[in-house]
PAVEX-573720 format. One record per residue: residue number from 1; residue in one letter; chain; y, x, z of N, C-alpha, C in turn. Coordinates in pm, whole numbers, always signed. Example, Ala and Ser with C-alpha at 12.3 -4.5 7.8 and 13.67 -1.06 7.14 Angstrom:
2
+-----+------+-----+--------+--------+--------+--------+--------+--------+--------+--------+--------+
! seq ! type ! mol !    n.y !    n.x !    n.z !   ca.y !   ca.x !   ca.z !    c.y !    c.x !    c.z !
+-----+------+-----+--------+--------+--------+--------+--------+--------+--------+--------+--------+
!   1 !    A !   A !   -569 !  +1319 !   +780 !   -450 !  +1230 !   +780 !   -330 !  +1320 !   +780 !
!   2 !    S !   A !   -225 !  +1285 !   +708 !   -106 !  +1367 !   +714 !     +3 !  +1290 !   +787 !
+-----+------+-----+--------+--------+--------+--------+--------+--------+--------+--------+--------+
This chain:
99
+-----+------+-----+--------+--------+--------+--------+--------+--------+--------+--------+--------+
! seq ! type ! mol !    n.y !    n.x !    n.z !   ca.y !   ca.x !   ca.z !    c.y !    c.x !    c.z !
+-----+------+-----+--------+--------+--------+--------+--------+--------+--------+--------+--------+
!   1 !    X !   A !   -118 !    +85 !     +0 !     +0 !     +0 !     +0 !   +123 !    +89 !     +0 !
!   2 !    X !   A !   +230 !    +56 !    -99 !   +339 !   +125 !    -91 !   +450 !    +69 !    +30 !
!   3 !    X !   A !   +512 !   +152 !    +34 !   +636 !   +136 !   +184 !   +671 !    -41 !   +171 !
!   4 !    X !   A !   +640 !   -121 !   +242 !   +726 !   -260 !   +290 !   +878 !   -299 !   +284 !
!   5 !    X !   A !   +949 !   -356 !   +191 !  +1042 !   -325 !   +149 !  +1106 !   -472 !   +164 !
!   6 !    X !   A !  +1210 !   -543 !   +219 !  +1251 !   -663 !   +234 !  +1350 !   -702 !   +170 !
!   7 !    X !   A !  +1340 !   -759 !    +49 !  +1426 !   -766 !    -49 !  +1471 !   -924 !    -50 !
!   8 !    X !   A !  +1532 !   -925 !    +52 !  +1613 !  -1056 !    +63 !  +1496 !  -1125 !   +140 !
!   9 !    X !   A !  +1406 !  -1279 !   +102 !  +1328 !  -1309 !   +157 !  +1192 !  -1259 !   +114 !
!  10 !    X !   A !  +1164 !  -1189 !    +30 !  +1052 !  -1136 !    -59 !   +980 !  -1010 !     +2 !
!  11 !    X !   A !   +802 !  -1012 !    +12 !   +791 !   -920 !    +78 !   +710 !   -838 !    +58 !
!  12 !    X !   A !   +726 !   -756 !    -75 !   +629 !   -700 !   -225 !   +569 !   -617 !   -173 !
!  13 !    X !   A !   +413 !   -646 !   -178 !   +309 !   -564 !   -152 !   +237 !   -495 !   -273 !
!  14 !    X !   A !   +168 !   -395 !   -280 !    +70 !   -306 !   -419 !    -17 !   -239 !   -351 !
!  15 !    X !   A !   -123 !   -202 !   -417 !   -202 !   -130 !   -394 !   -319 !   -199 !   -300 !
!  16 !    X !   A !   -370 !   -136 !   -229 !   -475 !   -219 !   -120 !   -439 !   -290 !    -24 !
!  17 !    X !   A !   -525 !   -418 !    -19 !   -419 !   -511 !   +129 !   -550 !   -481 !   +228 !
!  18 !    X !   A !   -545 !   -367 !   +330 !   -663 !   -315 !   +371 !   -603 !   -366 !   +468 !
!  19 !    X !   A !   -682 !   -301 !   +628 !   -656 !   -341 !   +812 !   -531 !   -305 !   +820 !
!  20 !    X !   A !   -476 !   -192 !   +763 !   -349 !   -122 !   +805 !   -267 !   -216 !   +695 !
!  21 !    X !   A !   -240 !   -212 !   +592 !   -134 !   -292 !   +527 !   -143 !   -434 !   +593 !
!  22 !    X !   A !   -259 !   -474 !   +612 !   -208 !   -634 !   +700 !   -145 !   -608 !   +838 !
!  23 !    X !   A !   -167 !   -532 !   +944 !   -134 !   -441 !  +1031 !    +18 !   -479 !  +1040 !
!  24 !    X !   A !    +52 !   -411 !   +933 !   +232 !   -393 !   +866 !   +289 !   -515 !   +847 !
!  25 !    X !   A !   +199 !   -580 !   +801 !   +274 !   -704 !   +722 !   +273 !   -784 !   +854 !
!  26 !    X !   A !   +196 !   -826 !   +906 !   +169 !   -887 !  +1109 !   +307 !   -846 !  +1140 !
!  27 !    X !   A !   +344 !   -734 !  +1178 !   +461 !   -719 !  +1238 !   +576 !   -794 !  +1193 !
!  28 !    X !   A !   +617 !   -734 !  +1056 !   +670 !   -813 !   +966 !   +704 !   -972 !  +1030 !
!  29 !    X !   A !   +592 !  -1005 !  +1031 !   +591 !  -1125 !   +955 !   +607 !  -1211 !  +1130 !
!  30 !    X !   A !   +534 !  -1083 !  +1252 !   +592 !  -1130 !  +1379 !   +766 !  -1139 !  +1459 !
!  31 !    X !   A !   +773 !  -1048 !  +1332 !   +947 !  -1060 !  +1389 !  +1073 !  -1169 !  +1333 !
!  32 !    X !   A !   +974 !  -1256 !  +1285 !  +1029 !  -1336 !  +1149 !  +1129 !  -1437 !  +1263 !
!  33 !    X !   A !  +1231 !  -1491 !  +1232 !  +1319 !  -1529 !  +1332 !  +1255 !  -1702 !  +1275 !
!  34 !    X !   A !  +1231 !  -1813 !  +1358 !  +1220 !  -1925 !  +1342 !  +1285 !  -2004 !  +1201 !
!  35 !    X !   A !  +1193 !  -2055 !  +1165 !  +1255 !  -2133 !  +1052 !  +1273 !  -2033 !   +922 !
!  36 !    X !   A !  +1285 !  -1895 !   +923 !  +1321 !  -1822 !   +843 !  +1201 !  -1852 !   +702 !
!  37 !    X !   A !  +1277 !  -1809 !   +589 !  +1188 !  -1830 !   +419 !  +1147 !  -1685 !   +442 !
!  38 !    X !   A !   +991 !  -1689 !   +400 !   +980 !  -1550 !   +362 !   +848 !  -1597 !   +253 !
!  39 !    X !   A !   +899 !  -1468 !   +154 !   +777 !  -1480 !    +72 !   +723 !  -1365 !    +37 !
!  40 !    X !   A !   +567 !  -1392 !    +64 !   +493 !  -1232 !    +79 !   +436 !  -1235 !    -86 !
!  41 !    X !   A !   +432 !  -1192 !   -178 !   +412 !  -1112 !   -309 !   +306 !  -1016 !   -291 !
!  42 !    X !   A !   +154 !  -1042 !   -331 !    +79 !   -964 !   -308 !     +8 !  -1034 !   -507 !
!  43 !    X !   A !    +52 !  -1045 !   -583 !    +31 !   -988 !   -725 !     +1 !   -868 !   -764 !
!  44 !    X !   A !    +95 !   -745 !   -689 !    +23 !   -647 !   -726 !    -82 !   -573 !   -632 !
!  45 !    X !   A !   -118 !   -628 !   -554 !   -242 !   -560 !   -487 !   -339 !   -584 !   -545 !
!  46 !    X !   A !   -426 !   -456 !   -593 !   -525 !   -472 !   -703 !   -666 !   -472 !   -575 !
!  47 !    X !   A !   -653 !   -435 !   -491 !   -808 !   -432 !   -403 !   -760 !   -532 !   -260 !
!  48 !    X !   A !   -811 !   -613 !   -212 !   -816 !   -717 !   -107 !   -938 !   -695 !    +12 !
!  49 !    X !   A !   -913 !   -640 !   +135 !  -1043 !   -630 !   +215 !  -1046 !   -727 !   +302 !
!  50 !    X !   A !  -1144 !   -811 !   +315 !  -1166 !   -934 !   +361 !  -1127 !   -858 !   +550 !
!  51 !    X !   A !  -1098 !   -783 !   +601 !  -1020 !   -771 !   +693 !   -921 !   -822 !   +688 !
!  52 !    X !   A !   -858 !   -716 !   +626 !   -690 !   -708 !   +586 !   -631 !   -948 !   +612 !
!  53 !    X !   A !   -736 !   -978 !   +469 !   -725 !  -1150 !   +472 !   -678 !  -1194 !   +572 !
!  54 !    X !   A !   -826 !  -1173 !   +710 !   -830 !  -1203 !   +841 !   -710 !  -1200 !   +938 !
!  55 !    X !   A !   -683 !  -1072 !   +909 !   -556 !  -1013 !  +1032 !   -412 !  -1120 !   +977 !
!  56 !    X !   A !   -415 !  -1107 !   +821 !   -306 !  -1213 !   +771 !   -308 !  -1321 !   +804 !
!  57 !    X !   A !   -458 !  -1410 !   +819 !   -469 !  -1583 !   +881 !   -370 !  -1549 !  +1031 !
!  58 !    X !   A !   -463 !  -1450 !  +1091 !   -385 !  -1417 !  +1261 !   -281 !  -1435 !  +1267 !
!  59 !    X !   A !   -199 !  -1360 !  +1208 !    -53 !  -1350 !  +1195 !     +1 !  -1506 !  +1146 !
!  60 !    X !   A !    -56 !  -1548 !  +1036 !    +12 !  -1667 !   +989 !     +3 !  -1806 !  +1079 !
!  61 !    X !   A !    -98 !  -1792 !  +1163 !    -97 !  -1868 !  +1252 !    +12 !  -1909 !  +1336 !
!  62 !    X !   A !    +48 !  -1743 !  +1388 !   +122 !  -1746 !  +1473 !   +258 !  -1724 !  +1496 !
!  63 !    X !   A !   +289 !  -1677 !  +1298 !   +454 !  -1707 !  +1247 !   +519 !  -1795 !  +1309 !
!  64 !    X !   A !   +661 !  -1832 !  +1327 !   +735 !  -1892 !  +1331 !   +778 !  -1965 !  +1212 !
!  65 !    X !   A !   +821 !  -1834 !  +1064 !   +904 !  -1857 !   +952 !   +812 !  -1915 !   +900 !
!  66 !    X !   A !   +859 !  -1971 !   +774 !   +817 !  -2023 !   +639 !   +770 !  -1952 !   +560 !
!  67 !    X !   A !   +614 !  -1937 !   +548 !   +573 !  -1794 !   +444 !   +481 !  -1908 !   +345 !
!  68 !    X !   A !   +556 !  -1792 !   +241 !   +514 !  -1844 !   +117 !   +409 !  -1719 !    +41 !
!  69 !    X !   A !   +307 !  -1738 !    +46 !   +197 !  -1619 !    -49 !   +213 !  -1611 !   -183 !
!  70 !    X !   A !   +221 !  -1521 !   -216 !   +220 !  -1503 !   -415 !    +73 !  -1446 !   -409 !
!  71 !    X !   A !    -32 !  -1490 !   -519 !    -70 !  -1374 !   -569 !   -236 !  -1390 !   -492 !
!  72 !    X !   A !   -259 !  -1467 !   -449 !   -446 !  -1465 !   -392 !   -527 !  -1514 !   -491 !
!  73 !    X !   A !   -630 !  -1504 !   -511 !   -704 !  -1543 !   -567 !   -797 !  -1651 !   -460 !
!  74 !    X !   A !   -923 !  -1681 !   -532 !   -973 !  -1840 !   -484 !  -1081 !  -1741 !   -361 !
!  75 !    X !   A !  -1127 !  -1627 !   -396 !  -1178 !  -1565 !   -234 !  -1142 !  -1534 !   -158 !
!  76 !    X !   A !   -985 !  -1510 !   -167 !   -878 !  -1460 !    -31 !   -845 !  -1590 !    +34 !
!  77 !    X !   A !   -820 !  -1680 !    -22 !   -801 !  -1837 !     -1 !   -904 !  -1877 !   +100 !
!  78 !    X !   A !  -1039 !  -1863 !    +18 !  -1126 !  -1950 !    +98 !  -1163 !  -1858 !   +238 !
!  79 !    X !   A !  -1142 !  -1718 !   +242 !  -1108 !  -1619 !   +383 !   -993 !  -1752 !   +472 !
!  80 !    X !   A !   -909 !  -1762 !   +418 !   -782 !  -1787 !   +477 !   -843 !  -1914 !   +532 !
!  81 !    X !   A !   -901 !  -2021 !   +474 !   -924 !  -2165 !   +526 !   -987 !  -2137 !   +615 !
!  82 !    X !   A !  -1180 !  -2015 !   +596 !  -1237 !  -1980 !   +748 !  -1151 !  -1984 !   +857 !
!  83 !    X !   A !  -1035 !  -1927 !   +833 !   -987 !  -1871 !   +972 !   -894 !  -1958 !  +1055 !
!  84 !    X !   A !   -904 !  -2078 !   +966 !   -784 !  -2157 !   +973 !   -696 !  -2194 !   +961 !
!  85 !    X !   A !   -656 !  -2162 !   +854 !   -492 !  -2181 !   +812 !   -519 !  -2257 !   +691 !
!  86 !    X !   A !   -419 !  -2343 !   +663 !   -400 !  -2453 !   +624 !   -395 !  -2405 !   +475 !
!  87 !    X !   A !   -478 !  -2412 !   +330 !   -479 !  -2343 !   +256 !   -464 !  -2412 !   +136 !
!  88 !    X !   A !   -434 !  -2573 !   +131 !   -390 !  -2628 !    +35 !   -282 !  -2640 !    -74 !
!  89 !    X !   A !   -158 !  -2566 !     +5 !    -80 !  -2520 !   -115 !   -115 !  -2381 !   -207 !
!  90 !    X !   A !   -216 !  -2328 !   -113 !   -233 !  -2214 !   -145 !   -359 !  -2246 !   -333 !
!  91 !    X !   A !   -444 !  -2313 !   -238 !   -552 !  -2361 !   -388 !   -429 !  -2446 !   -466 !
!  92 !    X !   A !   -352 !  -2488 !   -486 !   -306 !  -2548 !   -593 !   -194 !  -2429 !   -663 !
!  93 !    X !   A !   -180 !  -2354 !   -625 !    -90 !  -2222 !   -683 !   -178 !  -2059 !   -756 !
!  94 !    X !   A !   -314 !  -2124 !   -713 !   -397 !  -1991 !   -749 !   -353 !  -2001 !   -955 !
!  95 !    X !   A !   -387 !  -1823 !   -972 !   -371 !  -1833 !  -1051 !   -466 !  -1721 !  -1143 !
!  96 !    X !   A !   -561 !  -1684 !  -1035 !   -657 !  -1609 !  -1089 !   -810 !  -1672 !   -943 !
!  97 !    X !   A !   -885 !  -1628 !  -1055 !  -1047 !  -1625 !   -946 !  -1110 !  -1506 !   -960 !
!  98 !    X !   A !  -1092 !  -1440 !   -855 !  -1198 !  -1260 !   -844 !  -1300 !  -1300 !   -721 !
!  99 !    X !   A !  -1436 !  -1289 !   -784 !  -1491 !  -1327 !   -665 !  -1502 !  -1153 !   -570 !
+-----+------+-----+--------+--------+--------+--------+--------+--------+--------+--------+--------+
């Protein structure tokens, strides 16, 4: 994963979304002030470790802000529903399937 970069509400990820890049993004995404838009951009992450997924449900659980996902496919999704998080806008925005 390249350096975390907050470009207004946008929150462009690449490379592997491994334990440590979700790790990063948790914090992120724990310091998010109530109510706040954020949208995490993970289009270009070419490798997904069904960790990394996990630690993201954690976190999204327990956001405050408004996060918006770019960029999962239909196996990061169905990670995300295991864990609990509410994943219906998410299946109607997919735009690729990698199993």
């Amino acid at each position: 994963m390249h350096d975390v970069l907050l470009d207004h509400s946008t929150i462009p990820l690449s490379g592997a979304f491994d334990g440590l890049a979700a790790r990063r993004l948790e914090a992120i995404l724990g310091r998010a002030e109530p109510g706040a838009r954020l949208r995490v951009d993970l289009t270009q992450v070419r490798e997904f470790h069904d960790f990394g997924i996990a630690v993201l449900a954690h976190a999204l659980t327990r956001c405050k802000a408004q996060v918006t996902l770019l960029g999962l496919r239909h196996h990061q999704i169905r990670v995300l529903r295991y864990c609990g998080v509410d994943t219906a806008p998410l299946e109607r925005a997919v735009v690729a399937d990698a199993a």
